[in-house]
C-alpha beads as a LAMMPS data file, in Angstrom:
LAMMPS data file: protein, C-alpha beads

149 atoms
148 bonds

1 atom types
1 bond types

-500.0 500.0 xlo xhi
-500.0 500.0 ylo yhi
-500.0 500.0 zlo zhi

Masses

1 110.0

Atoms # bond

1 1 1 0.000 0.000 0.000
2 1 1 1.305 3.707 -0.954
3 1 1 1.080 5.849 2.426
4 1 1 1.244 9.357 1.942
5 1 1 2.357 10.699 5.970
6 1 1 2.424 14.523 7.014
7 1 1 5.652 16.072 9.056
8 1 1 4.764 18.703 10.992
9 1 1 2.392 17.923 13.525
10 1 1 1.848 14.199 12.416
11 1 1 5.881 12.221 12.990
12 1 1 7.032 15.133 15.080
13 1 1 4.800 17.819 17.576
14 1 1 4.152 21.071 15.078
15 1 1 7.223 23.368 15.526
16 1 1 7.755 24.656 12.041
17 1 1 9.421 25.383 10.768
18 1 1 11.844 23.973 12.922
19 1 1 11.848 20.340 13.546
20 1 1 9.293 19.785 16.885
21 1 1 9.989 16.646 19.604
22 1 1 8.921 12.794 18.062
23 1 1 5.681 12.312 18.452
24 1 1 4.800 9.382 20.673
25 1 1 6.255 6.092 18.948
26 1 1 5.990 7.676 15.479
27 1 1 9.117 6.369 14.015
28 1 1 8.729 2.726 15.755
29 1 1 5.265 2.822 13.749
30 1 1 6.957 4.328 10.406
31 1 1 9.570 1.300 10.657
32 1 1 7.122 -1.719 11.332
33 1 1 5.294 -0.187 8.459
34 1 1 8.089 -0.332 6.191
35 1 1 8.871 -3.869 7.581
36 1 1 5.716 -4.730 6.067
37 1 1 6.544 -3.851 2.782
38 1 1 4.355 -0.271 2.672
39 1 1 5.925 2.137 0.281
40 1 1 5.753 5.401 2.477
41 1 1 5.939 8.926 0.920
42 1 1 6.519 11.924 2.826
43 1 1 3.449 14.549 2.113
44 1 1 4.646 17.534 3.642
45 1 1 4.756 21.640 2.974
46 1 1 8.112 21.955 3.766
47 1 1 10.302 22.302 0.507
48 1 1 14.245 23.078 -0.012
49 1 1 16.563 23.128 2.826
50 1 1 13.503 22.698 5.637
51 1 1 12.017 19.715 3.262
52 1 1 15.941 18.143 3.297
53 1 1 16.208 18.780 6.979
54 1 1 13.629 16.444 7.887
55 1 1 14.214 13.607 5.609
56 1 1 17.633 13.649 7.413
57 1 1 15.483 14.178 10.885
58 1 1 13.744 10.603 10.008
59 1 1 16.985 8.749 7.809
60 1 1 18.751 9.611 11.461
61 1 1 16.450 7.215 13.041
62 1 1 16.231 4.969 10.631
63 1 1 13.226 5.417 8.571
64 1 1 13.598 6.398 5.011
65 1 1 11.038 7.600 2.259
66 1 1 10.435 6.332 -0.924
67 1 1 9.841 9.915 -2.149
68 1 1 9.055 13.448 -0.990
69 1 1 6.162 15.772 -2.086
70 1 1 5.730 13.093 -5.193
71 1 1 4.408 10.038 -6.475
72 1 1 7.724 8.797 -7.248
73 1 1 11.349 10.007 -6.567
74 1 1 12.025 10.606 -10.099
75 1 1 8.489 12.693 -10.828
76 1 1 9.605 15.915 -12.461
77 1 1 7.425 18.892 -14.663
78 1 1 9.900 17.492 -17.478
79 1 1 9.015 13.682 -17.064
80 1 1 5.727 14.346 -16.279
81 1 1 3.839 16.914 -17.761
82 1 1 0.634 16.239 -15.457
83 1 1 2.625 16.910 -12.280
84 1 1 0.956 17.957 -8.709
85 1 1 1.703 17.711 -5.358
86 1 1 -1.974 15.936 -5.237
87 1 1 -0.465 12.551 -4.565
88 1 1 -1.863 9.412 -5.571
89 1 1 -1.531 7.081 -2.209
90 1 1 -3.859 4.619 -0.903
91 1 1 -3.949 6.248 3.077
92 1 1 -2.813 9.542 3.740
93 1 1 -2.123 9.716 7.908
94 1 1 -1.838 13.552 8.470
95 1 1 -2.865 15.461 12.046
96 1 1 -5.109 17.540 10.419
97 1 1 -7.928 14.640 9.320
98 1 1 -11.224 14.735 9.998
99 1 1 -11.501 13.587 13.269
100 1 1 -7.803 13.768 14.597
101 1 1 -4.964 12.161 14.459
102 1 1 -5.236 8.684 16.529
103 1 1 -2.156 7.572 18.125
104 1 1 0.900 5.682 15.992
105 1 1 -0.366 2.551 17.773
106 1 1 -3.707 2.841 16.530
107 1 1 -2.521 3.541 13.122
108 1 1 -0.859 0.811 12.894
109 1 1 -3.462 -1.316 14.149
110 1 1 -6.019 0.723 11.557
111 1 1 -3.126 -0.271 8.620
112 1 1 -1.887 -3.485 9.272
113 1 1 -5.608 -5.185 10.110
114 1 1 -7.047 -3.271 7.466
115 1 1 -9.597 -1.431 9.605
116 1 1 -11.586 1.843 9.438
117 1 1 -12.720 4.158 12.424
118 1 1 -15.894 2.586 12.582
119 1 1 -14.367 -1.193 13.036
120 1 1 -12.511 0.071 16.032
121 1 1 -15.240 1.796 17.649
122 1 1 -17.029 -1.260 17.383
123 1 1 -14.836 -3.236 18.890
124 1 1 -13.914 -0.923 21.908
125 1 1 -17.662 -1.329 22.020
126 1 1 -17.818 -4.884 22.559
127 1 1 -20.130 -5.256 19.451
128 1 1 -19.710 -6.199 16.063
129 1 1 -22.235 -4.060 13.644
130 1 1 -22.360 -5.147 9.994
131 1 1 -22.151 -2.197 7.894
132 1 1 -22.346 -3.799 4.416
133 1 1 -25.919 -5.153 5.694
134 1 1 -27.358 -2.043 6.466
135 1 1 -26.225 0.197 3.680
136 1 1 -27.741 -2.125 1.288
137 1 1 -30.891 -1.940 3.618
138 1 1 -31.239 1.671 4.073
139 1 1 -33.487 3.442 1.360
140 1 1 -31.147 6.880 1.072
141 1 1 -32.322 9.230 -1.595
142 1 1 -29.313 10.002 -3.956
143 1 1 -28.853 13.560 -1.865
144 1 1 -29.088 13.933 1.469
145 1 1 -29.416 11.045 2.720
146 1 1 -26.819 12.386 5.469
147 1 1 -29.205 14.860 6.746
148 1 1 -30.288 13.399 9.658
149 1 1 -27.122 13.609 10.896

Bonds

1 1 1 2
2 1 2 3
3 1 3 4
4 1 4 5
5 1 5 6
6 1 6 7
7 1 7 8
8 1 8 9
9 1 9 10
10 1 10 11
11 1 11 12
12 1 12 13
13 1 13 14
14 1 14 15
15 1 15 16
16 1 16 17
17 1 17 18
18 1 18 19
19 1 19 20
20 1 20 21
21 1 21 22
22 1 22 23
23 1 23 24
24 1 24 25
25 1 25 26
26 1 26 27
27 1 27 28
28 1 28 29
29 1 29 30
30 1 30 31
31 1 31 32
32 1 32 33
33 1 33 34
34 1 34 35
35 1 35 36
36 1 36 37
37 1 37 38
38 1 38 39
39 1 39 40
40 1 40 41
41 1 41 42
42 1 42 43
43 1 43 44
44 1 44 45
45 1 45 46
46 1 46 47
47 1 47 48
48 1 48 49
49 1 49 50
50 1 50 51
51 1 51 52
52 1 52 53
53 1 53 54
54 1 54 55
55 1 55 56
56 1 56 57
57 1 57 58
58 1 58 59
59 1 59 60
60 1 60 61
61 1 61 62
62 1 62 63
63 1 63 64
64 1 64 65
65 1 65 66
66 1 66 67
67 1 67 68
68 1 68 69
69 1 69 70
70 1 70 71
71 1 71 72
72 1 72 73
73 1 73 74
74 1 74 75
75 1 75 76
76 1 76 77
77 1 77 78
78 1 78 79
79 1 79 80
80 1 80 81
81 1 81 82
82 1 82 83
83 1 83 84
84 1 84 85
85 1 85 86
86 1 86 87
87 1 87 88
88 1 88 89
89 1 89 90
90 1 90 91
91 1 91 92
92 1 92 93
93 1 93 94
94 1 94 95
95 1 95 96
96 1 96 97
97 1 97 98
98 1 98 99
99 1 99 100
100 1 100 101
101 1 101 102
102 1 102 103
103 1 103 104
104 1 104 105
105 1 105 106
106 1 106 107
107 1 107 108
108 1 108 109
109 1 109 110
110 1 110 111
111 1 111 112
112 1 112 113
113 1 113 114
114 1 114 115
115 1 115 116
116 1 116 117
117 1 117 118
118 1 118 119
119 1 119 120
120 1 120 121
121 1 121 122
122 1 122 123
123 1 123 124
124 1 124 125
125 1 125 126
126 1 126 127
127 1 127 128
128 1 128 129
129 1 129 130
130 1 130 131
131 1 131 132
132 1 132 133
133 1 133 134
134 1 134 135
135 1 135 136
136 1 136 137
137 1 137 138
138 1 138 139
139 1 139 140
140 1 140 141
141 1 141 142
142 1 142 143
143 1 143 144
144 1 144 145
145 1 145 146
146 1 146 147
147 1 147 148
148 1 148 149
């Protein structure tokens, strides 16, 4: 799986642009991920020199990107005319998602067991609620079927 994963604020406490404390078993997380074979990408707003400086913040402990700000480390305007910093990735784990950011242990757990929010609230809850069966039994109009919400 391609993982995009935010700096500031997400692997490290938000100090930019300087480099802010680890957060919380970030890089332990980043490396078991790599140990199972996710490609991780750095998705960041730093560029330049503060973009280099944290690569070397993570290679330092050990955890290395397959590319930065890009879909792949060779993705240039002059090999690809389509280029955007709108990555293609399968998860993106940034601090600012909708909801939070859970902890690096949860995220793990979330990546590695393939789960959503909802399967872990359900099992904190004790239950076990099958969500394919009831959005095939709902009858949502095509808009707004959200509304009661």
């Amino acid at each position: 799986m391609i993982i995009a994963i935010d700096f500031d604020g997400t692997v490290v406490e938000n100090r930019y642009p300087e480099i802010g404390h680890e957060r919380p078993f970030a890089i332990e997380t980043l490396k078991l991920l790599q140990q199972d074979h996710h490609r991780l990408v750095l998705w960041t707003c730093r560029e330049g020199q503060l973009l280099e400086d944290a690569l070397q913040w993570c290679r330092e402990r050990g955890v290395e990107f397959y590319a930065a700000n890009r879909d792949y480390p060779e993705e240039t305007t002059d090999n690809n005319p389509h280029f955007t910093r709108k990555l293609k990735a399968d998860m993106f784990i940034d601090d600012r998602n909708l909801g939070g950011l859970p902890d690096w242990g949860t995220i793990y757990r979330m990546v590695s067991r393939k789960k959503q929010w909802h399967h872990l609230i359900d099992e904190a809850a004790g239950g076990e609620v099958d969500y394919e069966y009831h959005s095939h039994h709902h009858n949502h109009t095509k808009t707004r079927w959200w509304w009661p919400f």
